[in-house]
C-alpha positions as CSV (number, residue, x, y, z in Angstrom):
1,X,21.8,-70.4,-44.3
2,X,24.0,-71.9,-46.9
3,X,27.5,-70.7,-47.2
4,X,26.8,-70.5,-51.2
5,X,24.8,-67.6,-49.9
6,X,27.7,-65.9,-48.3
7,X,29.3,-66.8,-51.4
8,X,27.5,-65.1,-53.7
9,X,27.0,-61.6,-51.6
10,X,30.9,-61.1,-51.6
11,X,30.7,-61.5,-55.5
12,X,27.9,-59.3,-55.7
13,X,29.5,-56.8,-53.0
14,X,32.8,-57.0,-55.6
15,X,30.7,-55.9,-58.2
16,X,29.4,-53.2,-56.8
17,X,29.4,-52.8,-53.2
18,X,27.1,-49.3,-53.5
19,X,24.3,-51.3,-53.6
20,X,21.3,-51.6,-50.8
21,X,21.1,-54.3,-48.6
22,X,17.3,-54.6,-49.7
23,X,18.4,-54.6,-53.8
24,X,21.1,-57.4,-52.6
25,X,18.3,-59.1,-51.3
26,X,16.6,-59.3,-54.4
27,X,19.2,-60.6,-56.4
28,X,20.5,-63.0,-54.1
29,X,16.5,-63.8,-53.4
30,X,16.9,-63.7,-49.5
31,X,16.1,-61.2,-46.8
32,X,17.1,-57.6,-46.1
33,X,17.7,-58.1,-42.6
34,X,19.5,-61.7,-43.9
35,X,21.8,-59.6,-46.5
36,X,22.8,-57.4,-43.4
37,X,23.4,-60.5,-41.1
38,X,25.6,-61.8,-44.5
39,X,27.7,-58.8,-44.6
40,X,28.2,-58.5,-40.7
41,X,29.4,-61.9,-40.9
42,X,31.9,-61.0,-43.8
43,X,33.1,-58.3,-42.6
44,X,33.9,-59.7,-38.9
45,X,35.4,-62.8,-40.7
46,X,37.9,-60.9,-42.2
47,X,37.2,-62.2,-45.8
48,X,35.5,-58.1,-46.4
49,X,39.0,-55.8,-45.4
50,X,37.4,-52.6,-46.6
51,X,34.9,-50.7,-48.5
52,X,36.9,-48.4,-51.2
53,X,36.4,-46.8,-54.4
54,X,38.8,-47.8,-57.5
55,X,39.5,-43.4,-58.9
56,X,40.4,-42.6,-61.9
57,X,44.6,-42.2,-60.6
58,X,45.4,-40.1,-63.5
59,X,43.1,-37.9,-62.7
60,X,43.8,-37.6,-59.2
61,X,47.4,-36.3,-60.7
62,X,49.6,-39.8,-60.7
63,X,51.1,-40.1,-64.0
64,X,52.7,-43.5,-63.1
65,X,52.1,-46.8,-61.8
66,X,55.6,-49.1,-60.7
67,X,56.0,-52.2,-59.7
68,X,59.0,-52.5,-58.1
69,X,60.8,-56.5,-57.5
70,X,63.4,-55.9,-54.4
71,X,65.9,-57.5,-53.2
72,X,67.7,-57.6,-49.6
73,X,70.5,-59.8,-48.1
74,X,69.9,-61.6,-45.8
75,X,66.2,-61.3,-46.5
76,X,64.7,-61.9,-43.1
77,X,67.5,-59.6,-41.1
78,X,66.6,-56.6,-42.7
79,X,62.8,-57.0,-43.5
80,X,61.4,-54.7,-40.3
81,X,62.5,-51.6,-41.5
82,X,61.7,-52.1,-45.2
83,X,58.0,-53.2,-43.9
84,X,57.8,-50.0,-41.4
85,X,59.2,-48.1,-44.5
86,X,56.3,-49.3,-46.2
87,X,53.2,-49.0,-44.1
88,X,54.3,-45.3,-43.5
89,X,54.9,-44.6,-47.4
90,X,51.5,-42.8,-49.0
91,X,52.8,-43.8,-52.3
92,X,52.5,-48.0,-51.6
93,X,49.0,-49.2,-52.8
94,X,50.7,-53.0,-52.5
95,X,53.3,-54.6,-51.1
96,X,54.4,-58.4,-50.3
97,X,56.9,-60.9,-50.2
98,X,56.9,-63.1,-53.0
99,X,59.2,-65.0,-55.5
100,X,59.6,-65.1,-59.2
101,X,62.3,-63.4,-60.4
102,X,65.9,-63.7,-59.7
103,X,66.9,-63.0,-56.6
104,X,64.0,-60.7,-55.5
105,X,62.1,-61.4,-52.7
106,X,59.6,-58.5,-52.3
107,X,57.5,-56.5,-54.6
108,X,56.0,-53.1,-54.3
109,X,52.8,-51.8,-56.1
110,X,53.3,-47.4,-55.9
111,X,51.6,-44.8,-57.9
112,X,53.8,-40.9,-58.5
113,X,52.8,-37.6,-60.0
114,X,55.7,-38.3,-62.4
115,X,59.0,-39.5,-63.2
116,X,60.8,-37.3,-60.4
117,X,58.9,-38.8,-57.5
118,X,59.2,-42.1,-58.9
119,X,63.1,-41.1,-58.6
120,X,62.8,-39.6,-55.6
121,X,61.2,-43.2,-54.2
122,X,63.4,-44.8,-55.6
123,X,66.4,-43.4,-53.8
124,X,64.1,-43.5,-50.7
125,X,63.7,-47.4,-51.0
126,X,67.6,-48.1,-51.7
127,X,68.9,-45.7,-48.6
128,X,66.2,-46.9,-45.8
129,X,68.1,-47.1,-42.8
130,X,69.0,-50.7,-41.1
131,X,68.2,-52.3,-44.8
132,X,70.2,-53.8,-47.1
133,X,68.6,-53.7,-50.4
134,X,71.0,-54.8,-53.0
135,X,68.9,-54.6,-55.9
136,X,65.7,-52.7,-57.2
137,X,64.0,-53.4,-60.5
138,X,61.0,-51.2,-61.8
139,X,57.9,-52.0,-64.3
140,X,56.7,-48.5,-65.0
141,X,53.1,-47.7,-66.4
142,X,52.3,-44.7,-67.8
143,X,48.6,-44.0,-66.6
144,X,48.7,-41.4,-69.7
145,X,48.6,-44.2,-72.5
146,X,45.8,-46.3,-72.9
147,X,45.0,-48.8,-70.6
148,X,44.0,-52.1,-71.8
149,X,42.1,-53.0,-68.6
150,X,41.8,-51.2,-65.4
151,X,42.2,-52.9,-62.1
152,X,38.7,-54.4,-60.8
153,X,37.6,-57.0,-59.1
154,X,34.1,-56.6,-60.5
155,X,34.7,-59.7,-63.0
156,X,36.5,-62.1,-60.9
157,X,35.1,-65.4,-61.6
158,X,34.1,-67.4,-59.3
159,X,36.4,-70.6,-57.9
């Protein structure tokens, strides 16, 4: 089986990954039982993480979206609690190390009912024990405005 095949399930799984196996088939023009080896072999690659929905966030009751740019001194010293921190924290959709603007070193992706909590995480993030942030900087988005385009990976053209 050609690995353009594999190829073009995980861009028709992005699209829509509510889809049959036997409706895959058809538009990939191979199989059921092929489409099901396909995904088997995506998912236990690792190249498929997970199978999620994209809701609505406003109305699930978050009012804001921040990105957040941090950064620590020294950076490597005082990453394990930040990153324990963060795989604990509800609020954290995304989160990586990274580079691009002055002097931060890892960014943070977290959605809040409202300003408060976004406050409240805030002072959360500067006071976690055995870290030294230094410096936080916030993009906030109001999920209340009008959103030019909403996060999807349904488009993503292919490489």
């Amino acid at each position: 089986m050609p690995k353009e095949k594999l190829v073009d399930l995980l861009y028709e799984l992005m699209k829509s990954c509510k889809r049959s196996d036997r409706e895959l088939a058809r538009i990939i023009k191979v199989s059921q039982p092929t489409i099901t080896r396909l995904r088997k072999n995506l998912e236990n690659s690792g190249l498929i993480r997970e199978y999620t929905v994209m809701p609505a966030l406003e109305r699930l009751g978050f009012e804001i979206v921040a990105f957040s740019f941090v950064w620590t001194s020294p950076l490597h010293e005082t990453m394990k609690p930040i990153e324990d921190w963060v795989l604990e924290n509800r609020r954290i959709l995304f989160s990586s190390l990274g580079r691009g603007i002055e002097g931060k070193t890892f960014m943070i992706v977290s959605v809040h009912k409202d300003y408060t909590d976004f406050s409240q995480f805030g002072r959360e993030l500067r006071s976690i024990p055995g870290s030294k942030v230094v410096s936080v900087e916030s993009f906030l988005i109001s999920l209340k405005t009008d959103i030019v385009k909403h996060f999807s990976l349904k488009n993503l053209e292919r490489v």
